[in-house]
N, C-alpha and C positions, 0 to 999 in steps of 0.2 A: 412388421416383424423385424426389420430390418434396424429401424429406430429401438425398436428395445435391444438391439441385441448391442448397437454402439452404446446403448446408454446402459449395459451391464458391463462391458467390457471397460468403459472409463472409470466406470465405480470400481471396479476389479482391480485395476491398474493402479487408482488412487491409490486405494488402500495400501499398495503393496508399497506404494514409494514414501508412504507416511511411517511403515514400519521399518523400511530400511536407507533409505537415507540419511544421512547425521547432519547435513550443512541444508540450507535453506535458504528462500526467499531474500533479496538485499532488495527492497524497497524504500523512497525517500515522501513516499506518499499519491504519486499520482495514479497509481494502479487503483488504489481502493475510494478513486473520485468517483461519484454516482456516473454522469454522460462517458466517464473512460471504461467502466467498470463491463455494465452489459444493458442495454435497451429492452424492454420487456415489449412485445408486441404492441402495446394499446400505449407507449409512450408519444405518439401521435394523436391521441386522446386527449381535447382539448374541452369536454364538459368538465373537469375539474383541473384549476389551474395552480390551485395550490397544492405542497407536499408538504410533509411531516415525515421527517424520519430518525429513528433511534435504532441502538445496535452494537453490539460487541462482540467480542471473540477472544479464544485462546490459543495461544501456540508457545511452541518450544525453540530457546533459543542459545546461541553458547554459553559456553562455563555454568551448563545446567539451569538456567533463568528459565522460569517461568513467566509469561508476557500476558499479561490482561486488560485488553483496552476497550474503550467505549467510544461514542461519537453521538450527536444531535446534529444534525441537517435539516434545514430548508431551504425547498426550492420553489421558486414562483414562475410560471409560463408568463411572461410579459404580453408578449402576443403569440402570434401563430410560427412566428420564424425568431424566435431567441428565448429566454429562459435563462434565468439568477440561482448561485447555489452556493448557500452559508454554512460551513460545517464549525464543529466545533468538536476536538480531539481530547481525550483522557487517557492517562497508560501507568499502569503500573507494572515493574519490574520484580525480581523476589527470586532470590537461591538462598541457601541455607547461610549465605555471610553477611547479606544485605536484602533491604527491601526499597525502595521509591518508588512516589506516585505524584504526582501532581497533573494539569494543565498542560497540551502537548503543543497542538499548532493549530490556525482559524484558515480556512481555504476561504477562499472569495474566487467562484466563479461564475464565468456567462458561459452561454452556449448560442448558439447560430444555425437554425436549417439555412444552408448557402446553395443547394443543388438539390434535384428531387432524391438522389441517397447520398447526401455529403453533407457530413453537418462538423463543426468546427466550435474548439475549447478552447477558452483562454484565461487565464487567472492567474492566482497567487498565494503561497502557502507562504503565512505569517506566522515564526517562532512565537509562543508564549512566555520561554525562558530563556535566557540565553546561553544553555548548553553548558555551564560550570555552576551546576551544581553539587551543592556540600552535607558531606553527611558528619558530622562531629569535628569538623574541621578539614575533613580530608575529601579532594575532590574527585567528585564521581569518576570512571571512565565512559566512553560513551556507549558502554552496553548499558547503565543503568540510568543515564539524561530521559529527562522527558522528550526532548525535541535535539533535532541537529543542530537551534538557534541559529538559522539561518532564513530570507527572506527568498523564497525560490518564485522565479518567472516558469508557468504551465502552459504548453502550446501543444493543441493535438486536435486530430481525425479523425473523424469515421467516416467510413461506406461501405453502405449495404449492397451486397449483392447475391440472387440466387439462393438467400434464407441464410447467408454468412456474414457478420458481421465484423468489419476489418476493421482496427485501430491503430494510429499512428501517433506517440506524443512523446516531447522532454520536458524537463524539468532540468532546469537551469539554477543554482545557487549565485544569487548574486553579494553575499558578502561572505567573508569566512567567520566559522565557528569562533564564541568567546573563552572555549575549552582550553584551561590551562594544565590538563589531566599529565602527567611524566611518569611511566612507570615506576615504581617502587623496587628497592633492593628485596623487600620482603613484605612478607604480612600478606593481606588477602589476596591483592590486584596486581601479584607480580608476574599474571601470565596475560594480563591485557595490554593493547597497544596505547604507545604515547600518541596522545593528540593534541599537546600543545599549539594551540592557536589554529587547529584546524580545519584544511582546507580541503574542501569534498568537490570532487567535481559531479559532471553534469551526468544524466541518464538518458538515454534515448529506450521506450517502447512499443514493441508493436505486440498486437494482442489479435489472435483468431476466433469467433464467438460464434455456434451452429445451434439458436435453441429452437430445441426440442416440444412439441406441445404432447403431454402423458394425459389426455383427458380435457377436459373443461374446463380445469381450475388448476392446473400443475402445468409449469414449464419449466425443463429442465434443457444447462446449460452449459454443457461441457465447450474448456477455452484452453487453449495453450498461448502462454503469457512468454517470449522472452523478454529484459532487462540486458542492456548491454551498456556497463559505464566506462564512460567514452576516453580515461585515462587516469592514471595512477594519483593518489589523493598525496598530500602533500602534509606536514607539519613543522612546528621550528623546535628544533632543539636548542639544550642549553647555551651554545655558544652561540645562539642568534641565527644559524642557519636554517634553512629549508630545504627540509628531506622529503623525495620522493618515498612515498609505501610500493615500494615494489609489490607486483600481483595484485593491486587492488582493484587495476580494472579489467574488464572483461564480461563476459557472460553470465547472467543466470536465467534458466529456462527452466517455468514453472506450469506443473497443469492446477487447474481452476473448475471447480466443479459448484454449479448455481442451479438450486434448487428454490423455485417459486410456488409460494401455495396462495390462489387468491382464495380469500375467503368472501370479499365481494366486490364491488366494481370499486370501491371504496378504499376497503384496506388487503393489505398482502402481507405475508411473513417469507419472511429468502433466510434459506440455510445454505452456505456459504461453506467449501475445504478447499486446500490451496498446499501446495507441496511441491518440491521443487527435483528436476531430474537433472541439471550441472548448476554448479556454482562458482562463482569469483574463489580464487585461493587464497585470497586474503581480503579480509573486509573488518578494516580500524571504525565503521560506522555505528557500530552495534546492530545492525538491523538485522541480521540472519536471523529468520526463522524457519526451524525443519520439520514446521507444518502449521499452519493455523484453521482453525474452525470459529466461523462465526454466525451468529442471530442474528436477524433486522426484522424491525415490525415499521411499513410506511403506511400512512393516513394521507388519502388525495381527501381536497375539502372545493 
């Protein structure tokens, strides 16, 4: 009784912060890695060592953007203590002044059981474009980029304990952005931030995960997610300087709600919400989102 009554009270909660909050999520990718994301019980389950997984979602983000992305991953059990994971990202952006879509960014990672509950990530999210992209000539800012065009270094934790699943990881950008974006005196993009040549710095998060088992075939997974970046992003203006973005680091702290339906040992479908209760006061990333909902369908073989 007591499990159903946390697991009304998150759903309650969610909702509430999907309809009233306006600023959201600033993610750079490693939150929504499968081994960062949440472990499903029988991930330990080693009669099938292959995965297949597909998947997308929608959420809402500044200057009214609507945000739609997709993803294809696989991952392979190598043996019994590590495990390879391929993603491959899509996104398309869309308000009433502009639309983009293309190719986003290719994750390449491993994973490591290193202790009987400690297990250890490490990888690499690869830019597919280089972050200046153009729409009739004029260069996107980066709420509408497929990608941050940047090559980030992914290091992170788990352990389990006592049915709670802890996460600890960053994501480091190791070159700058080829974003030559300057605000405009006028016309559409004169409330977005300049990011010339910009430079993002790094994210450190920890994530808390308690699932739930509703049955035989449901498990439900309520998470609170903070994001904390670790200092103010930087750009060059016209005269060749480098400007700090004041307020752009800082905190966001987001709940996470994971809904697992197996349909059999085989395949599973996860319904995914994500909504955020503080945010950075300033984020030149484009990433805010002030809510996202997503589908995933995996095939273990």
């Amino acid at each position: 009784m007591k499990r159903i009554h946390l697991i009304a009270l998150f759903t309650l909660v969610g909702s509430f912060i999907m309809e009233t909050y306006s600023q959201g999520c600033s993610d750079a990718g490693f939150c929504s890695i499968s081994s960062l994301k949440t472990a499903h019980p029988d991930s330990l389950d080693f009669t099938y060592r292959n995965q297949f997984k597909l998947g997308g979602s929608i959420g809402k983000a500044d200057h009214k953007i609507d945000v739609y992305s997709g993803y294809l991953e696989f991952s392979k059990n190598v043996d019994s203590c590590s495990s390879v994971e391929v993603k491959l990202s899509y996104i398309t952006q869309r308000n009433s002044q502009t639309t983009s879509s293309g190719l986003s960014d290719l994750y390449l990672i491993g994973n490591w059981h290193i202790a009987k509950n400690l297990f250890f990530t490490s990888g690499f999210k690869m830019a597919l474009t280089d972050g200046n992209d153009e729409i009739d000539g004029q260069i996107l800012p980066m709420d509408f980029q497929h990608s941050l065009g940047t090559i980030d270094l992914i290091l992170g934790f788990r352990y389990d304990i006592k049915g709670f699943q802890l996460y600890l990881a960053g994501q480091q950008p190791l070159n700058k952005s080829k974003n030559t974006f300057v605000t405009p005196n006028s016309g559409n993009y004169v409330d977005y931030q300049t990011t010339n040549k910009y430079k993002r710095k790094g994210d450190l998060l920890f994530r808390a995960s308690y699932p739930i088992a509703a049955g035989s075939k449901i498990t439900i997974t309520p998470s609170l997610l903070p994001i904390y970046h670790i200092a103010d992003d930087e750009y060059t203006d016209i005269s060749g300087e480098q400007v700090f973005i004041k307020n752009s680091k800082g905190l966001t702290l987001n709940g996470n709600l994971f809904v697992d339906f197996e349909l059999n040992r085989m395949n599973k479908i996860t319904l995914s919400f994500a909504a955020p209760f503080v945010t950075r006061k300033v984020r030149p990333d484009g990433l805010t989102r002030k809510y996202v909902v997503g589908l995933d369908y995996g095939i273990r073989f």
